[in-house]
C-alpha positions as CSV (number, residue, x, y, z in Angstrom):
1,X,185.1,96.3,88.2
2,X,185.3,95.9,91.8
3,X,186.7,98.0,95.1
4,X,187.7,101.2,93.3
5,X,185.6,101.2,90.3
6,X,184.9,104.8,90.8
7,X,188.7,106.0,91.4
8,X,189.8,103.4,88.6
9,X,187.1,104.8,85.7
10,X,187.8,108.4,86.8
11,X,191.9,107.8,86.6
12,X,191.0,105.5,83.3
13,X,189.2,108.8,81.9
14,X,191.4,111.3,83.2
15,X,194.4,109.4,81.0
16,X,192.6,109.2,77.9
17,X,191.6,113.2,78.6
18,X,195.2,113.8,79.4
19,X,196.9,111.5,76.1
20,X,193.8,113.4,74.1
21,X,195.5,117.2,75.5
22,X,198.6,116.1,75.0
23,X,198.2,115.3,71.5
24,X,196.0,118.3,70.1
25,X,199.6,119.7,69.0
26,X,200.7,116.9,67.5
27,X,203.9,117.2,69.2
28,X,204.9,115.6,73.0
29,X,207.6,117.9,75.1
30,X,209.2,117.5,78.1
31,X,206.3,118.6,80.5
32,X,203.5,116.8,78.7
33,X,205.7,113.6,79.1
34,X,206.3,113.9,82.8
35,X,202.5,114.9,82.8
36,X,201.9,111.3,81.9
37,X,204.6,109.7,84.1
38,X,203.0,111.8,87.1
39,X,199.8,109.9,85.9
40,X,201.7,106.8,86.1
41,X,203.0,107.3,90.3
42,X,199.7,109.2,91.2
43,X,197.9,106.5,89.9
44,X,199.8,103.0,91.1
45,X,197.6,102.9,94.4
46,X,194.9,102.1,92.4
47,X,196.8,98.8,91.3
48,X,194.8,96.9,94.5
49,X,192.5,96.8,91.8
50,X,193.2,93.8,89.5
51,X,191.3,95.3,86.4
52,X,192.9,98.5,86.8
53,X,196.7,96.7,87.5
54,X,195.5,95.1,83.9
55,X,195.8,98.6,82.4
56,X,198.6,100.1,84.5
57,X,200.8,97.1,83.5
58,X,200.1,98.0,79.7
59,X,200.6,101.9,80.0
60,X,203.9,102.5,82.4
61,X,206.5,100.5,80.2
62,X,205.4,103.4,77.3
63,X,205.2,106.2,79.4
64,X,208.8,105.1,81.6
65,X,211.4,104.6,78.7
66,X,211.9,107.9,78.6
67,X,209.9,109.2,75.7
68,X,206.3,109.1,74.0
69,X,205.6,109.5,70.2
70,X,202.4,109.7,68.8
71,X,202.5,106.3,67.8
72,X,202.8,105.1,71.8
73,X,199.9,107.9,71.9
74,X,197.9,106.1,69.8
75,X,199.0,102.6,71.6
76,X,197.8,104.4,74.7
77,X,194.9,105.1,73.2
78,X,193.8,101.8,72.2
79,X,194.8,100.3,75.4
80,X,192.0,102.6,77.2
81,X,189.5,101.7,74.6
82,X,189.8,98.0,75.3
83,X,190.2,98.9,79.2
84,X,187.0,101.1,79.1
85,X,185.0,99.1,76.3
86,X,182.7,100.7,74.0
87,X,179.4,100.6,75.4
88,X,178.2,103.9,75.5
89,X,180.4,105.2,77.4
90,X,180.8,108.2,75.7
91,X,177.3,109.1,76.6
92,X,177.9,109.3,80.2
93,X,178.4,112.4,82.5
94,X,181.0,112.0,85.0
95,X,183.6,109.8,82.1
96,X,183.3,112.5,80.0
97,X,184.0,115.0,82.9
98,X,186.9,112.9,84.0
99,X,188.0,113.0,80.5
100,X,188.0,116.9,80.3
101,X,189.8,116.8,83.4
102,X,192.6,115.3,81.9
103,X,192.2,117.4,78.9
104,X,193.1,120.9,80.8
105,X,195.6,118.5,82.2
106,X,197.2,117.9,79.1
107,X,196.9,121.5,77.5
108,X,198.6,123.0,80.9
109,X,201.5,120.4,80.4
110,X,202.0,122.0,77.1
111,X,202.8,125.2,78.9
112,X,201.2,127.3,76.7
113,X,197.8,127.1,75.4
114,X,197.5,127.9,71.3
115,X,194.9,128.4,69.0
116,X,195.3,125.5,67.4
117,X,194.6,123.4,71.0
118,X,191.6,125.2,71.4
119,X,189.9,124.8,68.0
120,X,190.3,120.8,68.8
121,X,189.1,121.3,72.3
122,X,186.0,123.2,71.0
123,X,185.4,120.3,68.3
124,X,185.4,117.8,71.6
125,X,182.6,120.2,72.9
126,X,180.5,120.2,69.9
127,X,180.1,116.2,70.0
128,X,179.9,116.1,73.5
129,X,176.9,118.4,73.7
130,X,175.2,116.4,76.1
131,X,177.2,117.6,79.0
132,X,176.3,121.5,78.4
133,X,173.4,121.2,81.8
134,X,177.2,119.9,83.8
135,X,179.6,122.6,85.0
136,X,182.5,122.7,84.1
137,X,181.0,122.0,80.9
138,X,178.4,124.6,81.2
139,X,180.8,127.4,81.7
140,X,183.8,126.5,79.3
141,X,181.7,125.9,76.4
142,X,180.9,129.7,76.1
143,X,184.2,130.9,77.2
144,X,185.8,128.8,74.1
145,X,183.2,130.4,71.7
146,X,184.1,134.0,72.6
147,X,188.0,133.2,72.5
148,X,187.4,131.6,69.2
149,X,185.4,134.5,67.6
150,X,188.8,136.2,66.3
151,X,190.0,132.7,65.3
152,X,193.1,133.2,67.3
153,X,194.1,132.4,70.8
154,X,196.0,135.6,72.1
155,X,198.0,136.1,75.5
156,X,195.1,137.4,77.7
157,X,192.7,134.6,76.6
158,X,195.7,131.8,77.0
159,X,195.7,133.3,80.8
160,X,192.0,133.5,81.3
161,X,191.9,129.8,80.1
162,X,194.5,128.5,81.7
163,X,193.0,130.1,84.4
164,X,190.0,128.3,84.2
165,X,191.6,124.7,83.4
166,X,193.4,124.9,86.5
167,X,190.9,126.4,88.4
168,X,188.9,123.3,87.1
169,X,190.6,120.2,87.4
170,X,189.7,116.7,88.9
């Protein structure tokens, strides 16, 4: 990577955050979709970068026609591996941070944030361990714990967490 390596990994990361929050319900709505298109327009800048205008080529034809399904999720998802390779990658700090980034991104889009969202994003947590010494890390991980000690999310913790995903993001 060249010239924007930085901006490109962190909007590479942020996508596969956001198309990983997106799909924790298993279902795509209207705001998670135009969640992804924004992606798409904030993004297209960055095509200067000719590795990065590699993976943008691949990802707006899904995300413009309208729709995604989880089978263009999982497309999407495959594309960023290749695009990111696998080289440990998922041992670094600020990917991973990007990547949570794009998480709260794709929770908010949701407009609401469930139980069932947050048991996935605490499973993310626990095999990403590694980042607990990195805020926001560091402060999420025990705010997810105490939410999850009832085993339900319920309207004041939805607020305090969406709270802190937007207080939070990239």
């Amino acid at each position: 990577m060249n010239l924007n390596d930085k901006e490109t990994q962190k909007a590479a990361y942020q996508l596969a955050g956001l198309i990983y929050g997106v799909s924790l319900d298993g279902v795509v709505n209207k705001n998670e979709y135009e969640a992804l298109k924004n992606w798409c327009s904030t993004n297209e800048p960055l095509c200067e970068n000719e590795n990065f205008q590699s993976l943008y080529e691949k990802i707006r034809p899904i995300v413009e026609d309208g729709k995604v399904n989880n089978e263009e999720l999982e497309e999407m998802k495959n594309i960023l591996r290749e695009f990111v390779g696998d080289v440990g990658s998922e041992k670094l700090e600020k990917p991973n941070l990007y990547f949570l980034s794009g998480i709260f991104q794709g929770i908010l889009a949701s407009g609401d944030v469930n139980t069932y969202e947050i048991y996935r994003l605490n499973q993310w947590m626990e095999k990403n361990t590694h980042l607990q010494n990195h805020s926001p890390f560091n402060e999420l991980f025990p705010l997810v714990q105490s939410v999850l000690e009832d085993k339900k999310v319920d309207n004041e913790e939805a607020v305090r967490l969406k709270e802190f995903f937007l207080a939070h993001l990239e």
